[in-house]
N, C-alpha and C positions, 0 to 999 in steps of 0.2 A: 470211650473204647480204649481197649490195651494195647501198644506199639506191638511192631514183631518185635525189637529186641528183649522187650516185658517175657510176649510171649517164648520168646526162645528161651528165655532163661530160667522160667518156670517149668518148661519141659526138659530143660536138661538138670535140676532139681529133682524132678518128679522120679519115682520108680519105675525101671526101665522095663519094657515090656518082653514080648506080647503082653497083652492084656485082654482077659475074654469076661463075659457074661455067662457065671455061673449059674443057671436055675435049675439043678438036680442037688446044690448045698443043702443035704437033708435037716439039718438044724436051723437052715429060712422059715420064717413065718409066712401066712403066706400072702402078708403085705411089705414082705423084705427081696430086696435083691442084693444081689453080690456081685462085682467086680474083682475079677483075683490076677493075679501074674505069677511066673513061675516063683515070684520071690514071697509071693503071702498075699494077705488081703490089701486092697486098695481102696473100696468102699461097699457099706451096705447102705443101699439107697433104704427108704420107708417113706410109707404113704399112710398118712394117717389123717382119715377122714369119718363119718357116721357111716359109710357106706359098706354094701358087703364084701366079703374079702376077694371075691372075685372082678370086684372093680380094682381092688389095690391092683391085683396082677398087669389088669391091661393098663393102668399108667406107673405103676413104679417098675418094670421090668423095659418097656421103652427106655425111659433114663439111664438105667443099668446099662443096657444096651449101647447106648450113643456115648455114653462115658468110655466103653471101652475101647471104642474106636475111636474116640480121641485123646489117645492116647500120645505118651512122647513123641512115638517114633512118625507118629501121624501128623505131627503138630511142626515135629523138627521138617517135617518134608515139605508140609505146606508153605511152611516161612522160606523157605529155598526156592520153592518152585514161585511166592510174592517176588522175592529179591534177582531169582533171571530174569522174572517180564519185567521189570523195572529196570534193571540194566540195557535190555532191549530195547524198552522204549527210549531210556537217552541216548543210546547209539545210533535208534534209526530216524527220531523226529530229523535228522536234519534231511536224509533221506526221503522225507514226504513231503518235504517244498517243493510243493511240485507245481500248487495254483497261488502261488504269491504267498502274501503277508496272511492271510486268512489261515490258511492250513497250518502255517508255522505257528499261529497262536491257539490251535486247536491241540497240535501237539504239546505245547507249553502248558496249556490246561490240563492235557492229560497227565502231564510229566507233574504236576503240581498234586493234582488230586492224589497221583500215585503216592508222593511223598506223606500227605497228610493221613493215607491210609496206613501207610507204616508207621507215623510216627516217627518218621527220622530226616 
């Protein structure tokens, strides 16, 4: 799995949004989709399978779709909103010793897991 820092750094790389899913791009095939932002294109997905073209749509337009909401500014928010609950939780495990040694090592787990989630 990729750190937030991985990930922050790749979104602030990436092309700044909005970013939408275009499926009225009249030059799309119609097992293509497109991702664009005010600044150009971002990707065109393709599904290429033996099947008919009406299947491409219902699974390469999903993709299209969820690419563009996760987008930078989607990305940048998240890693933000990982890094307050994390600050939170070291601030207030000490706060939750409330039932002895048992609780303070549940928060220690937590505070651990948290880390290993970020990666940092």
């Amino acid at each position: 799995m990729i750190s937030l820092t991985e990930l922050e750094a790749l979104a602030k790389a990436a092309t700044p949004g909005p970013w939408r899913h275009d499926k009225q791009e009249e030059s799309l095939r119609p097992w293509d989709a497109k991702v664009v932002s005010d600044g150009g294109d971002i990707c065109t997905t393709h599904k290429h399978t033996g099947e008919k073209a009406a299947m491409y749509w219902e699974v390469t337009h999903p993709d299209a779709a969820f690419i563009a909401e996760a987008n930078p500014e989607t990305i940048l928010t998240l890693v933000s909103l990982v890094r307050e609950m994390g600050e939170a939780l070291e601030m207030s495990w000490a706060d939750i010793y409330v039932d002895g040694v048992k609780t303070k090592q549940m928060a220690e787990q937590a505070l651990t897991k948290y880390k290993e989630v970020c990666g940092e």
